[in-house]
C-alpha positions as CSV (number, residue, x, y, z in Angstrom):
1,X,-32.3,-5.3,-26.2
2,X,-28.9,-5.0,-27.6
3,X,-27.4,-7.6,-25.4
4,X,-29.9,-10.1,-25.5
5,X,-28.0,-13.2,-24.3
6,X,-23.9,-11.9,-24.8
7,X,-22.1,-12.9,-21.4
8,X,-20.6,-9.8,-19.9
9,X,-18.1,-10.2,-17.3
10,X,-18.1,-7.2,-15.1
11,X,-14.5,-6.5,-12.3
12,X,-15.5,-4.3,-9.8
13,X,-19.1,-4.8,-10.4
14,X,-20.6,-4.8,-7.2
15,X,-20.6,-0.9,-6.1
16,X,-20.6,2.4,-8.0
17,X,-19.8,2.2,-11.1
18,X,-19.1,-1.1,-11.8
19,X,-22.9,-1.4,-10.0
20,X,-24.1,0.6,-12.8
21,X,-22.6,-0.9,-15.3
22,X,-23.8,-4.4,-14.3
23,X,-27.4,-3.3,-13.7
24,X,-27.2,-1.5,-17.7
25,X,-25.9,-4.7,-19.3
26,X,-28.4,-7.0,-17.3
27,X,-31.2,-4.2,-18.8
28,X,-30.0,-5.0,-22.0
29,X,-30.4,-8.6,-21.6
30,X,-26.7,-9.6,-20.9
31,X,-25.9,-12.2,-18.6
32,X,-24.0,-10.3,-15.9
33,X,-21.1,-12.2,-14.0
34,X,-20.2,-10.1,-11.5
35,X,-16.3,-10.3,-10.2
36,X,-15.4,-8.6,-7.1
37,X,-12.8,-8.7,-4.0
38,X,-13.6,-10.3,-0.6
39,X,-14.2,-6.8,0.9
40,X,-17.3,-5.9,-1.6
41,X,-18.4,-9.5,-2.4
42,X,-21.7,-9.0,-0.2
43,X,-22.6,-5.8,-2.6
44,X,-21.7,-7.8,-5.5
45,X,-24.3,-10.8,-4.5
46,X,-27.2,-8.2,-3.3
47,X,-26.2,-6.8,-7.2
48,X,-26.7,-10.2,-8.9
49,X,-29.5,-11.0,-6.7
50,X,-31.3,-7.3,-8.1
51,X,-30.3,-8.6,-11.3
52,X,-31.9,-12.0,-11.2
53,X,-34.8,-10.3,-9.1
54,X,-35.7,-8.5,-12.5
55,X,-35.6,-11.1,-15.1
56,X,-32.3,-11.4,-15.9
57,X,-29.2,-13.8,-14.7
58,X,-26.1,-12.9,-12.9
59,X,-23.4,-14.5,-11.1
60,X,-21.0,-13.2,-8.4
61,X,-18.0,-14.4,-7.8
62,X,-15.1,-13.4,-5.3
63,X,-12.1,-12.5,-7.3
64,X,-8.6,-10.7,-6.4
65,X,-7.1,-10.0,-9.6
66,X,-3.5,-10.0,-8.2
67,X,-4.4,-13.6,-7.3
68,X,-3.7,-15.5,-10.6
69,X,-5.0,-18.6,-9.5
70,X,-9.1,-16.6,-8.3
71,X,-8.7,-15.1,-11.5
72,X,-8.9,-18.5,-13.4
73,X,-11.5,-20.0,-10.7
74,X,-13.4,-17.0,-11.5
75,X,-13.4,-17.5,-15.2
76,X,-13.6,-21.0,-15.0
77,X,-17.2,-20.8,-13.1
78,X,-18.2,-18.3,-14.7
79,X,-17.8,-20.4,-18.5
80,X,-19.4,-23.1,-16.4
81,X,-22.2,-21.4,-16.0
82,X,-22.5,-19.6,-18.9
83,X,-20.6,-21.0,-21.5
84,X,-18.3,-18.5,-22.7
85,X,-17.4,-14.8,-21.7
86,X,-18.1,-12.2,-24.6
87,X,-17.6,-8.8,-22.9
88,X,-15.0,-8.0,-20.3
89,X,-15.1,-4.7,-18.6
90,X,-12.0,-4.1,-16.4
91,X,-13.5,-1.5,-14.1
92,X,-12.0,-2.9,-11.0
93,X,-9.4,-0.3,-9.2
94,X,-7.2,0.9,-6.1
95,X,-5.8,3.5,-5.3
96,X,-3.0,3.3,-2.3
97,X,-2.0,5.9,0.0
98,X,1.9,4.8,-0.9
99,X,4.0,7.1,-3.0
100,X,4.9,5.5,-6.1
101,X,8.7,5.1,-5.1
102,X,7.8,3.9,-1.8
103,X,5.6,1.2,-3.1
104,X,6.4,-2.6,-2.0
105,X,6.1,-5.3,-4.6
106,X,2.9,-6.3,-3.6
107,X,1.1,-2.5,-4.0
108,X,2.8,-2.3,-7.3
109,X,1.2,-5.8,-8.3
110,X,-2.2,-4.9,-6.9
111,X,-2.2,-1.5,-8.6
112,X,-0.7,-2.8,-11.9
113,X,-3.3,-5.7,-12.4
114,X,-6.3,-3.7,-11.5
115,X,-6.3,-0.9,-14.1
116,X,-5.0,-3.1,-16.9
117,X,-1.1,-2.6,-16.8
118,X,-0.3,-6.4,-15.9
119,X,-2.8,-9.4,-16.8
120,X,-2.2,-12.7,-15.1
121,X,-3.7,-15.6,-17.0
């Protein structure tokens, strides 16, 4: 297992590839935390529950990462739990309908944070 014990902590985890991702860490004996928006927090607790279901641990926790003060509650529970976080894997993403120059604030913010262009902390 080449991630026997590390603490991986997955955005986006709960569908597709995020999903995946979670479920290969958690075979490789991570930890998973799994950090997810309201709209795919059910998926990410049925992912963590598959997780746990196997032998491994997981957490899921709801998380808007143009929200700076879930994305601290996220990482605060999840060092709770767990300690520390050793691995982050940004795989969170949107992808608006708006045209770039069209964009309000909050779009550009949303669309920004999640894939890795502004970091709130």
């Amino acid at each position: 297992m080449k991630l026997k014990d590390r603490i991986a902590m997955i955005t986006g985890g709960g569908t597709g590839i995020g999903r995946a991702i979670a479920l290969g860490f958690a075979g490789e004996g991570a930890k998973v935390v799994i950090a997810t928006e309201k709209r795919t927090f059910e998926a990410a607790q049925k992912t963590a529950a598959e997780i746990r279901d196997s032998g491994g641990d997981s957490l899921a926790l709801e998380m808007d990462l143009t929200k700076t003060q879930q994305v601290k509650e996220a990482v605060r529970q999840a060092i709770e739990k767990f300690g520390k976080i050793e691995i982050l894997v940004n795989n969170a993403a949107t992808y608006p309908a708006t045209p770039f120059l069209e964009m309000t604030e909050e779009e550009w913010l949303r669309v920004a944070c999640e894939h890795g262009l502004v970091a709130y902390y």
